[in-house]
C-alpha positions, 0 to 999 in steps of 0.5 A: 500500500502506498505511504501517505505523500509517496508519489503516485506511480503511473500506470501504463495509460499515464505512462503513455500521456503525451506532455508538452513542456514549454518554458522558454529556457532551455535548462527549464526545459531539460529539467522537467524532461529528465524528472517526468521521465525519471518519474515513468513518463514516457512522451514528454515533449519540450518547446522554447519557443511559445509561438509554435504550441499550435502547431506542435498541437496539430501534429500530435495532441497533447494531454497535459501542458506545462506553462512558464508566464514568463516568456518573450513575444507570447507569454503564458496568458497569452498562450492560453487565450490560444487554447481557450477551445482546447481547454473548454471543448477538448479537456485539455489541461495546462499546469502553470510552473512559473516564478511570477508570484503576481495575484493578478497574474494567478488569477489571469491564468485560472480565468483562461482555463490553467488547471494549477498554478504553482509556482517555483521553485516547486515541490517535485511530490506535489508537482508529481501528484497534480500532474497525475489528477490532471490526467486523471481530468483528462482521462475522465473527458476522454472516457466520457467522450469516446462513450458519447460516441460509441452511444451516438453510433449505436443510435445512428446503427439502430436509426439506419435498422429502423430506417432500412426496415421502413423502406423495405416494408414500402418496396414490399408494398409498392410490390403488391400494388404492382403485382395487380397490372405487372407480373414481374414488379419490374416498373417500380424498380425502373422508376424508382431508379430513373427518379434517383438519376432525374432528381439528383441531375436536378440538384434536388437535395441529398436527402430528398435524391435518396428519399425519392428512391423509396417515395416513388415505388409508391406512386400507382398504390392506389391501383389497389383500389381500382377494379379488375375490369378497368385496370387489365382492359385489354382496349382504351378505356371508356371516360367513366372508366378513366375516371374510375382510374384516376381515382387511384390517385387520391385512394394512393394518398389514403392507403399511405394515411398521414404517418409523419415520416419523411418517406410517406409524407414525398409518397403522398405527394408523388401519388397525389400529383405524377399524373399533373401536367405542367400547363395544369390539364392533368389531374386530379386538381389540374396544378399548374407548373411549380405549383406540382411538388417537384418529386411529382414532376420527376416521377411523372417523367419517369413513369409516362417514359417507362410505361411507353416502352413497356407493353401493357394489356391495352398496348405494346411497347414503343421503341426507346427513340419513339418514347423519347420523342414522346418525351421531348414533344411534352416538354412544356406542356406536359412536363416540366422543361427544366427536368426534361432537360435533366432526363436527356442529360441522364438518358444514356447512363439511365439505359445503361442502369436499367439494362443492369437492371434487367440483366439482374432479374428486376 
């Protein structure tokens, strides 16, 4: 057991702390380096010229800061005016070993963040101890922080569960509204990955780009309230028919119901208004331009462009260079200008995705 004032031993962790002497006497210096070696300190570091405790920082952090007051061009305070955010957001501690007695100057000091203030010359037992609890402060910091970190990480790790689980539950949703009108399920997979292309070529945001990868699987749910006789009409549909079948897109927005999530909340949107046209003839409030939420608009691009080229019971399929044309002729008046632009701008790498597409079973 240890005596009472017998200097504490440092463990393998103090042992490793890294120490910064800075004093701008080079004896001062030397002194300090042999007696924390001697006393078990392993990465003691001396420094005679203050301006460079920055820069001596940025290459290897230090744990614990041994000041002098009393140095030419940066003095001791103003050496901890420099690490204010080290101190106070870091842990850092700083230990004055100094001859300047000055109250004012103490106080100056303790102000600023220094941990200790001792002045020489000093007891090396004492000097010793306070060196240990100032680690100890530094250690304690550490701890909680890296704890913080690895409470953050397993929140983020069970967000993203959570997060993947919600949106595999929407591809298995949109799947069964799919499977009503298309065997394979293959269109939602199709727009889903042309409204990820088309959005992210229009600058939408980072968040709305990968939220529009899940929302747009969504866009035809309502079908699931639409009738076999009218959905799988192998001809045109009469006008009581079509307006039976635009009533998809408000039963759409009633299946999804008004769960407050980010994903649900575009899905409501896309299914509500992709089958809005630009010039506000499209239904089913007849919204004008801009006035149609902007992942409505790049979902109906992507889904009138793959419906042309798919077959479906009441059609075959168009050509890729027709359904282009399609495309292009629409622009304005149908669909927004500036994300058709967008489409021919992604078309050949979108080919290319939905060939990959193909080629893996989707």
């Amino acid at each position: 057991m240890r005596a009472y004032g017998q200097p504490v031993l440092p463990s393998a962790r103090f042992q490793e702390a890294r120490i910064l002497v800075v004093d701008d006497q080079p004896g001062n210096v030397r002194l300090l380096e042999v007696f924390l070696a001697e006393a078990g300190y392993q990465r003691v570091e001396g420094i005679t010229d203050s301006t460079l405790v920055l820069e001596a920082l940025d290459r290897e952090p230090a744990d614990l800061i041994l000041l002098d007051m009393r140095m030419p061009v940066l003095d001791g305070l103003g050496v901890l005016t420099l690490l204010r955010d080290a101190i106070h957001q870091e842990g850092l501690q700083v230990i004055v070993l100094t001859a300047q007695t000055e109250r004012e100057t103490r106080l100056a000091a303790l102000e600023r963040g220094a941990r200790d203030y001792l002045v020489k010359p000093f007891d090396n037992e004492e000097v010793l101890f306070r060196i240990h609890n100032a680690l100890e402060t530094r250690f304690l910091y550490q701890d909680r922080e890296h704890e913080a970190e690895r409470l953050e990480a397993l929140v983020d790790e069970r967000t993203q569960m959570l997060t993947e689980t919600q949106f595999e539950l929407v591809r298995c949703l949109a799947r069964a509204g799919e499977f009503r009108d298309n065997d394979t399920g293959s269109h939602i997979l199709r727009v889903s990955l042309g409204c990820h292309m088309l959005a992210k070529a229009a600058g939408m945001p980072r968040k709305d780009v990968e939220l529009i990868r899940y929302a747009s699987m969504m866009h035809d749910i309502g079908k699931i309230g639409v009738s076999d006789e009218v959905l799988l009409k192998p001809a045109r549909l009469t006008p009581e028919e079509f307006e039976h079948m635009k009533r998809h897109c408000s039963v759409g927005v009633e299946i999804l119901g008004d769960y407050d999530a980010d994903v649900t909340r575009m899905a409501r949107d896309i299914a509500l208004t992709h089958h809005e046209r630009w010039d506000g003839t499209g239904y089913p409030r007849g919204l004008k331009g801009e006035e149609i939420p902007i992942a409505g608009r790049v979902t109906a691009i992507i889904d009138v462009y793959d419906a042309l080229i798919s077959t479906r019971p009441y059609k075959k399929a168009l050509s890729i260079d027709e359904a282009l044309q399609m495309i292009r002729d629409g622009s304005g008046r149908q669909f927004d200008p500036t994300l058709v632009d967008h489409f021919f701008a992604i078309q050949d790498e979108f080919q290319k995705q939905m060939l990959a597409l193909a080629h893996t079973g989707g």
